[in-house]
C-alpha positions as CSV (number, residue, x, y, z in Angstrom):
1,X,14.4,90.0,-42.7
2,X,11.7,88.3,-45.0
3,X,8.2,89.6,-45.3
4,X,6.9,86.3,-43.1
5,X,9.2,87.1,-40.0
6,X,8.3,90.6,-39.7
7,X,4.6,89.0,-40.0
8,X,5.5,86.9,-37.1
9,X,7.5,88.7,-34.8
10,X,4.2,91.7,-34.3
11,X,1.7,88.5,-34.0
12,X,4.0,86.1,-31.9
13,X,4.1,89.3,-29.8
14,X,0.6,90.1,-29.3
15,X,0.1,86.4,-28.7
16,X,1.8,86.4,-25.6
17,X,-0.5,88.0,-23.1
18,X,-3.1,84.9,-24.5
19,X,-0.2,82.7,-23.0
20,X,-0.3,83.8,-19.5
21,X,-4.3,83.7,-19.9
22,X,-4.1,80.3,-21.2
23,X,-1.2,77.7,-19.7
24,X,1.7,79.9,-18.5
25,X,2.5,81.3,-14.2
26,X,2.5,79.2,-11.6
27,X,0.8,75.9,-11.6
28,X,-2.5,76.4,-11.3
29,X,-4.8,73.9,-8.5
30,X,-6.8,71.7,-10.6
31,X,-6.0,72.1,-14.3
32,X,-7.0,69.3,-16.2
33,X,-6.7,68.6,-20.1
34,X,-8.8,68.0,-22.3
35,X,-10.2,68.0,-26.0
36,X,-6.9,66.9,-27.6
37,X,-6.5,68.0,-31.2
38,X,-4.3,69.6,-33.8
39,X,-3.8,72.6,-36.2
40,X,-2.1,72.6,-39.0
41,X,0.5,74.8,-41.2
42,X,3.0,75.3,-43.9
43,X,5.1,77.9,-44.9
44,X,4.8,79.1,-49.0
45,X,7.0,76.4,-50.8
46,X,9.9,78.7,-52.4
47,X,13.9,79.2,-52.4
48,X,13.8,81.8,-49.3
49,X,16.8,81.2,-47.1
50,X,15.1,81.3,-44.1
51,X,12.1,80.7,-42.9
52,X,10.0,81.5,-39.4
53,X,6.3,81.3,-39.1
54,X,3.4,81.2,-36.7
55,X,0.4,78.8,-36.1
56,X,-2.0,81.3,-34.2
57,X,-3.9,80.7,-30.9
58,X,-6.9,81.1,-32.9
59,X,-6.0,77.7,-34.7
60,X,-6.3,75.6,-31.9
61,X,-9.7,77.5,-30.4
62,X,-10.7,79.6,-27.3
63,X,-9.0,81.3,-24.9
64,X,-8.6,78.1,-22.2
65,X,-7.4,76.1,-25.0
66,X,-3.6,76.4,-26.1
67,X,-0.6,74.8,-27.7
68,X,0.7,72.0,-25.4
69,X,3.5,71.5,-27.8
70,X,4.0,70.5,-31.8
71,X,5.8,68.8,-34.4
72,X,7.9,70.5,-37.5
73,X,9.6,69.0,-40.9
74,X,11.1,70.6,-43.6
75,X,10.4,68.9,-47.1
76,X,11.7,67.6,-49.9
77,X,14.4,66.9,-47.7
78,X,17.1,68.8,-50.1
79,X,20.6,68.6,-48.7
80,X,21.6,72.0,-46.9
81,X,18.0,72.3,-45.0
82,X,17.5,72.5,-41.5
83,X,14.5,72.8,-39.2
84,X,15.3,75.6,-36.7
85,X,11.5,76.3,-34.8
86,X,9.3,74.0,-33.1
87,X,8.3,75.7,-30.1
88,X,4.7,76.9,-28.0
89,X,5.1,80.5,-27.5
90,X,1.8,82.4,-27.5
91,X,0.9,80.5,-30.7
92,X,3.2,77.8,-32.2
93,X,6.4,78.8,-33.6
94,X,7.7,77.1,-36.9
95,X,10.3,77.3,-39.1
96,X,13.8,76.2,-40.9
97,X,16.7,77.1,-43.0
98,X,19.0,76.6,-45.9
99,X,22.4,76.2,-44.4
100,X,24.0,77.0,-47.6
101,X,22.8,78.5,-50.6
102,X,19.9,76.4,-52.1
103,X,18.6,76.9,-54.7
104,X,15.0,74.7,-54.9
105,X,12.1,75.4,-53.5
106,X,11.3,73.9,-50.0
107,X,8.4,74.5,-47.4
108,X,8.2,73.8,-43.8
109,X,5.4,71.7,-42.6
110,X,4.1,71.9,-39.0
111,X,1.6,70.3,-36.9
112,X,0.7,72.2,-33.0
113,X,-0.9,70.1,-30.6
114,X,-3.6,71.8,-29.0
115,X,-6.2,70.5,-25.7
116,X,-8.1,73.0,-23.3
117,X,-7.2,73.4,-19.9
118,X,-9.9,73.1,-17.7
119,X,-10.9,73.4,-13.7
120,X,-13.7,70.6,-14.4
121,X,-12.4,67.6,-13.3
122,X,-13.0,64.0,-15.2
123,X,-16.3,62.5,-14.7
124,X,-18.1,58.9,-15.6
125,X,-19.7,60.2,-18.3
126,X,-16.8,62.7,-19.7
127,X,-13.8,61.3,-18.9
128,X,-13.1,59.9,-22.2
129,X,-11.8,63.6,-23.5
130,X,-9.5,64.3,-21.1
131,X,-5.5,62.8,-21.2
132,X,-4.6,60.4,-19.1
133,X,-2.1,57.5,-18.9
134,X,0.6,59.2,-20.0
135,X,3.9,57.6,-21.1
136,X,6.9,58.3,-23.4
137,X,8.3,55.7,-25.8
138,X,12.2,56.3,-27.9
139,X,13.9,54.7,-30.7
140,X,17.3,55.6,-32.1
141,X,18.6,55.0,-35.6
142,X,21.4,52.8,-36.5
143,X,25.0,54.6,-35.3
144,X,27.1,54.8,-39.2
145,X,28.2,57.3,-41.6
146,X,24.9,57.1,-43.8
147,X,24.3,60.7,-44.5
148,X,20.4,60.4,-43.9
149,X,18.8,58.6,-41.0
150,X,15.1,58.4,-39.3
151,X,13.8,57.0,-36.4
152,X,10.3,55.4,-35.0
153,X,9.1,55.9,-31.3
154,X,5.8,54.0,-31.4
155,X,2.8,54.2,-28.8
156,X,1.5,51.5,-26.7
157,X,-1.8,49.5,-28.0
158,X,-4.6,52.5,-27.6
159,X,-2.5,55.6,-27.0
160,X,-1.9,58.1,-29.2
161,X,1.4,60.2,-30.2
162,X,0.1,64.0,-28.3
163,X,3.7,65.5,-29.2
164,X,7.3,64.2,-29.5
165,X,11.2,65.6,-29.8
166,X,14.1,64.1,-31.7
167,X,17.8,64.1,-30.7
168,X,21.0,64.0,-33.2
169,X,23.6,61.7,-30.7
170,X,27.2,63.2,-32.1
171,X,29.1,66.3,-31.8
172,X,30.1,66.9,-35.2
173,X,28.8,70.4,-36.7
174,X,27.7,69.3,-39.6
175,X,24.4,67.2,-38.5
176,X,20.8,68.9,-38.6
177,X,17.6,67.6,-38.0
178,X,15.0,67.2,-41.1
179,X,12.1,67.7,-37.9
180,X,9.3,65.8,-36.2
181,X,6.0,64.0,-37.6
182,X,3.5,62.0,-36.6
183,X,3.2,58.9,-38.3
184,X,1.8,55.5,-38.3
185,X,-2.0,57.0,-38.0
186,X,-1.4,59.2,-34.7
187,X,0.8,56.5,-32.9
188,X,4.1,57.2,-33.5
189,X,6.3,59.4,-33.8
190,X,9.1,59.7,-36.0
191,X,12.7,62.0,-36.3
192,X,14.7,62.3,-39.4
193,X,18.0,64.1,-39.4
194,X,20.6,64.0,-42.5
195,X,24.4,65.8,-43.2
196,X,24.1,68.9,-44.3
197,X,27.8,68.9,-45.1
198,X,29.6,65.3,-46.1
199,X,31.2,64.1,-42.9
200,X,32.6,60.7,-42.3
201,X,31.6,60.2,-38.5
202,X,29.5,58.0,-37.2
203,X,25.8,59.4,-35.7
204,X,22.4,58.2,-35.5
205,X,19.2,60.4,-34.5
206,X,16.9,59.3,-31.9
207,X,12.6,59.9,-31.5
208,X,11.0,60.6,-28.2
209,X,6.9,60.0,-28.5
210,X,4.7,61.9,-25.8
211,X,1.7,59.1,-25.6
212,X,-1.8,59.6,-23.8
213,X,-4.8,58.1,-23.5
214,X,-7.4,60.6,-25.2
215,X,-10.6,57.8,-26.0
216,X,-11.4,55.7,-23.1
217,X,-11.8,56.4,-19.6
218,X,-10.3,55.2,-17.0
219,X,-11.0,53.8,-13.1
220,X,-7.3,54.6,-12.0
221,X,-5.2,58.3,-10.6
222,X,-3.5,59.0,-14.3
223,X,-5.1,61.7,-15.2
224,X,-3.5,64.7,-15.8
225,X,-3.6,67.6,-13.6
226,X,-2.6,71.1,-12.5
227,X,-1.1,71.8,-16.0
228,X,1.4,74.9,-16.6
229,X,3.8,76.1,-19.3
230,X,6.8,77.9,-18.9
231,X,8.6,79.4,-22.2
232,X,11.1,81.9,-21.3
233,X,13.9,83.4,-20.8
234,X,16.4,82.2,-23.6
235,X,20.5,81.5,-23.0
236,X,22.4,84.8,-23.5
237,X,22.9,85.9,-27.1
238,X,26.7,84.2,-28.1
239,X,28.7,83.1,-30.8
240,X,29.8,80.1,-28.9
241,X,29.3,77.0,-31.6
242,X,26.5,74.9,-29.7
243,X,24.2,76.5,-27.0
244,X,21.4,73.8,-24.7
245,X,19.0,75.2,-22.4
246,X,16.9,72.9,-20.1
247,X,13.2,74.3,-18.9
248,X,12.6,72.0,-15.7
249,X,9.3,71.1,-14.5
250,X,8.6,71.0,-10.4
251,X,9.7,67.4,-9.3
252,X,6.8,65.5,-9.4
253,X,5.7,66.5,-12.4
254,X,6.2,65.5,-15.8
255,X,6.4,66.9,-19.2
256,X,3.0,67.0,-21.4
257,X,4.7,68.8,-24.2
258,X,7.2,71.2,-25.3
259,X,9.6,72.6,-27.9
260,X,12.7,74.9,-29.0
261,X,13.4,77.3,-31.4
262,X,17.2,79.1,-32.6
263,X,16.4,82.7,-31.9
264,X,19.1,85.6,-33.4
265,X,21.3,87.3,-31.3
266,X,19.5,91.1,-30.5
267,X,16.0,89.6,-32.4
268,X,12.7,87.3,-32.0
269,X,13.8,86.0,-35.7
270,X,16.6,83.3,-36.9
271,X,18.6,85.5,-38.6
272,X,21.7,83.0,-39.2
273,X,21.6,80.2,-41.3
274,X,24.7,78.6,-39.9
275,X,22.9,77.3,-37.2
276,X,20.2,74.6,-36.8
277,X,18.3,72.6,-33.6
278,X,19.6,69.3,-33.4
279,X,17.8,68.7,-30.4
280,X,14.7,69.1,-28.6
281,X,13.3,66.8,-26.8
282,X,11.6,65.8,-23.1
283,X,14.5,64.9,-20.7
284,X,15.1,63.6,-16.9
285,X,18.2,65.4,-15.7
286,X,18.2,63.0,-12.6
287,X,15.9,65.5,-10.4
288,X,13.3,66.6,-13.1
289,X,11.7,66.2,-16.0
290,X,11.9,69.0,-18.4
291,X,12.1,70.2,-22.0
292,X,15.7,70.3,-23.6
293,X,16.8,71.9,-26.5
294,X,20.2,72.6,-28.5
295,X,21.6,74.7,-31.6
296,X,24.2,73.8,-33.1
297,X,26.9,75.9,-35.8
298,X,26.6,74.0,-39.1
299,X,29.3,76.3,-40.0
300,X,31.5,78.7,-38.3
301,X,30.0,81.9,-38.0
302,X,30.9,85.2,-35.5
303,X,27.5,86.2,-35.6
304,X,25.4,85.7,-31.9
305,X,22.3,83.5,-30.9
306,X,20.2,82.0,-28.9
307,X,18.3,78.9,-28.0
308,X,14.8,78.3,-26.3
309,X,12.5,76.0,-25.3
310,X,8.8,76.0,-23.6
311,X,7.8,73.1,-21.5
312,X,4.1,72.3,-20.8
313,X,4.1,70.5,-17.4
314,X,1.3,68.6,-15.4
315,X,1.3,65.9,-12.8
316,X,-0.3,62.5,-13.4
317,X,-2.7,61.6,-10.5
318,X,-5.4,63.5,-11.5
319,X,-7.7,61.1,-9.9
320,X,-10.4,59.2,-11.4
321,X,-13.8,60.0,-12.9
322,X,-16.3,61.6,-10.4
C-alpha cells in the first residue's frame, strides 16, 4: 500500500460522519442547492502503480456544503493507465492505475463539484445561485478498432456542465477509461477511453453531461429540491471478471450527480491493477434514475474486488422564486 492510500483511507474515514451531516439519510423536506462551484486536485506526477487520493470536505467549504459529484482523468495518456476513482464519499475520491508495468511518470487530475444544501428556498432576488433546469445531454464516439477514442456531451445555450459520467460500449477486457473533464469553458463534458492491451474489436466510449442552470433565475417549478446522497454499500468482494452496481434514486427523482470507484477485496484501497472502471455514469433503468458504475478485469487476475458508486439525488419542481 503506497504512503497516499494509507493517507486516505484514515481521512476518507473520518470524512464520513461530515457526509450524513451534509447530503446523505433520507431525503430531507426542502433541500435546495445552491452556490455551485469546484475544487480542484492532482495526485504527485511519478511512476507509482497505483494511485488513490482524496479531495477533502474542507475543499468545497462548510459543513451544509458537499460534493454533489466530480470528474477524474489520468494524463499523459500513456498506454497501460486506467482511471479507477471518481466517487463522493465524505470527500471526493480520486484515483487510477497502471495496468501493466509502466514505467513514466503519470498523475491523476480531478475536479469535485461542490454546491450547499440549503432549507432557504429560491427567492426574486437570490434565485440566480441556486440549480435549476436541469437536463442531461450524451454523445458517443465513432464504433472502430482505433485504440484511442473521446467523446463530447455539450450543454444547451446558458447551462453549464455540474458533473458528467462516461461509458466504454463493448465487452472486451481490454478497454479502460482515460476519465472525465470538463471542457469547452464549463459546457461540456467530455470522456476519453483507449486499449490498454491491442485488441481488434470494434468499441466506441460514450459522455453523459449533468447540465443546470446556475446564473439566471427563473419564473417556472425547475428548481431543485429535497436533495440526498446515498454512497454505500459496495457488491460483495469477487474475483468474478466485471462487477456493476446501480444506486437508484426514489422515482420521481432524478440524479444531480454521482460517481464510482474499484475498491479491493477486504480494503477501502484499489489494491489490483488488473482492474479498471469502464463505466460510471447517470442511468434510467426503466423505473428510476440512478448512478451506475462497472469494473472491469483488464487482465485475468484471482485476486477479489469491489465496485461502488454514490448518487446525489433531488427532484426538479422546486418551485419558483418567492
Amino acid at each position: 500500500m503506497v504512503r497516499g492510500m494509507r493517507s486516505r483511507t484514515r481521512l476518507a474515514t473520518a470524512l464520513v460522519s461530515v457526509v450524513v451531516v451534509a447530503l446523505v439519510a433520507a431525503a430531507p423536506a426542502s433541500a435546495y442547492l445552491r452556490n455551485f462551484h469546484v475544487a480542484q486536485g492532482a495526485s504527485p506526477s511519478n511512476s507509482t502503480p497505483i494511485k488513490g487520493l482524496v479531495l477533502p470536505v474542507g475543499l468545497c467549504g462548510g459543513l451544509s456544503t458537499g460534493y454533489i459529484g466530480g470528474l477524474a482523468f489520468v494524463s499523459p495518456s500513456l498506454t497501460k493507465l486506467a482511471v479507477t476513482e471518481m466517487q463522493p464519499f465524505g470527500g471526493f475520491l480520486y484515483g487510477g492505475s497502471a495496468t501493466d508495468t509502466q514505467s513514466g511518470n503519470w498523475r491523476v487530475f480531478t475536479r469535485g463539484m461542490c454546491a450547499e444544501n440549503t432549507a432557504t428556498p429560491p427567492t426574486t432576488g437570490s434565485a440566480a445561485a441556486y440549480v435549476k433546469g436541469l437536463t442531461y445531454r450524451s454523445a458517443t464516439s465513432s464504433s472502430n478498432s482505433v485504440p484511442v477514442k473521446s467523446a463530447t456531451a455539450r450543454c444547451p445555450t446558458g447551462k453549464t456542465a455540474i458533473g458528467g459520467g462516461a461509458r466504454i460500449t463493448t465487452v472486451s477486457s481490454n478497454i479502460a477509461l482515460l476519465g472525465v473533464q470538463r471542457v469547452r469553458g464549463v459546457t461540456a463534458i467530455r470522456a476519453a477511453a483507449h486499449e490498454v492491451d491491442a485488441t481488434g474489436v470494434s468499441w466506441k466510449v460514450r459522455a453523459i453531461a449533468v447540465c443546470a442552470n446556475i446564473t439566471s433565475g427563473t419564473p417556472t417549478t425547475d428548481y431543485i429540491n429535497n436533495v440526498f446522497q446515498t454512497v454505500n454499500p459496495p457488491t460483495p468482494a469477487s474475483s468474478n471478471p466485471s462487477q456493476t452496481i446501480f444506486r437508484g434514486c426514489p422515482a420521481g427523482y432524478v440524479v444531480v450527480g454521482g460517481g464510482g470507484r474499484i475498491l479491493g477485496g477486504a480494503s477501502f484501497n484499489n489494491t489490483n491493477r488488473d482492474v479498471a472502471l469502464v463505466r460510471s455514469e447517470p442511468f434510467f433503468n426503466g423505473s428510476v434514475w440512478g448512478w451506475l458504475a462497472e469494473g472491469r478485469e483488464t487482465d485475468p487476475t484471482s485476486g477479489t474486488w469491489r465496485v461502488n458508486a454514490s448518487v446525489t439525488c433531488g427532484t426538479p419542481n422546486g418551485g419558483p422564486p418567492v
